[in-house]
C-alpha positions in Angstrom: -17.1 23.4 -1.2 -14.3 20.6 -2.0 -14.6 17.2 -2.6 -13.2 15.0 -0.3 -10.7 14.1 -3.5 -9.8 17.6 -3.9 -9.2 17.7 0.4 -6.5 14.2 -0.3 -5.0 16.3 -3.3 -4.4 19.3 -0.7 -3.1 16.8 2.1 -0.6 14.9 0.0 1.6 18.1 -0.6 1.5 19.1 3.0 4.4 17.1 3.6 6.7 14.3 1.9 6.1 10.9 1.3 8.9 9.3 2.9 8.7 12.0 6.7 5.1 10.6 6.5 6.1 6.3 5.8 8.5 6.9 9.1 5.5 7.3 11.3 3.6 4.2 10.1 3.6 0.8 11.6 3.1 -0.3 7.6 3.0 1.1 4.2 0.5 -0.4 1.7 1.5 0.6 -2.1 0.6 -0.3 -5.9 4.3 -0.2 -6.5 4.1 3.5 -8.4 5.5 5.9 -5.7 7.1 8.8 -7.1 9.9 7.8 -4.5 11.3 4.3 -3.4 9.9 3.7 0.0 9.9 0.0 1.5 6.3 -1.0 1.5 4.3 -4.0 1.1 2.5 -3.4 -3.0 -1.0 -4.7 -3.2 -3.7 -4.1 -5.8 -5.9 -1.6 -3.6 -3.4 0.3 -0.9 -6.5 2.0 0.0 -8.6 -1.0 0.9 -5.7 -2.6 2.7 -4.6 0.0 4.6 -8.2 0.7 5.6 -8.6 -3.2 6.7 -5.3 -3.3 8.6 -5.6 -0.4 10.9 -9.6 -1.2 11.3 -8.3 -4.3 12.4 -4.7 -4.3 14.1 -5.5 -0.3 15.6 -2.0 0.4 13.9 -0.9 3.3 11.9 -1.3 2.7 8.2 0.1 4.5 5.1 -1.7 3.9 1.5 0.6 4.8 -1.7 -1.6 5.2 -4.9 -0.6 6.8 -8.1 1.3 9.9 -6.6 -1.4 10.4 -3.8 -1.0 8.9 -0.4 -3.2 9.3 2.8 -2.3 8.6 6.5 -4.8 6.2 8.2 -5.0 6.2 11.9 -7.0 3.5 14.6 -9.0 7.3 15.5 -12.0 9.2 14.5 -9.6 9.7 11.2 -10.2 6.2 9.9 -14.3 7.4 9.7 -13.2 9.9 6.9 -10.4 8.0 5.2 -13.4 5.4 4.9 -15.6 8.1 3.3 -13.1 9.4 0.4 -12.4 5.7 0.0 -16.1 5.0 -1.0 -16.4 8.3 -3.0 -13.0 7.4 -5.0 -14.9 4.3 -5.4 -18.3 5.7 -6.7 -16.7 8.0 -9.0 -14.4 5.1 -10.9 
């Protein structure tokens, strides 16, 4: 059975970064893309990306390391939450 973290690893090669940032109302980044894509850089992506569309029931992208994850206002953000908090227990 995979880990949620091995599930993100699996997602973020599905498709590029910057098709992905097109589809987002924002992009939330630690400034270490692998690819220059405009984005607002904060200290946790994750966290912030989680807060906005929990909040503004937007489309959010989060930009960490060379990892990224889609965040939608759906059933989606439930399990974005979850790796969140399992990224968080492992560090």
């Amino acid at each position: 059975m995979k880990t949620l973290i091995q599930e993100l690893a699996d997602i973020t090669t599905q498709r590029p970064l910057s098709e992905v940032a097109k589809e987002c109302d924002i992009v939330f980044s630690d400034g270490k893309a692998p690819i220059e894509i405009k984005s607002t850089v904060v200290q946790d992506p994750f966290k912030a990306a989680l807060d906005y569309t929990a909040e503004k029931k937007k489309i959010s992208l989060a930009v960490f390391g060379r990892y990224f994850i889609l965040i939608t206002p759906d059933a989606t953000w439930m399990r974005a939450l979850r790796l969140y908090q399992e990224i968080e227990r492992l560090e």
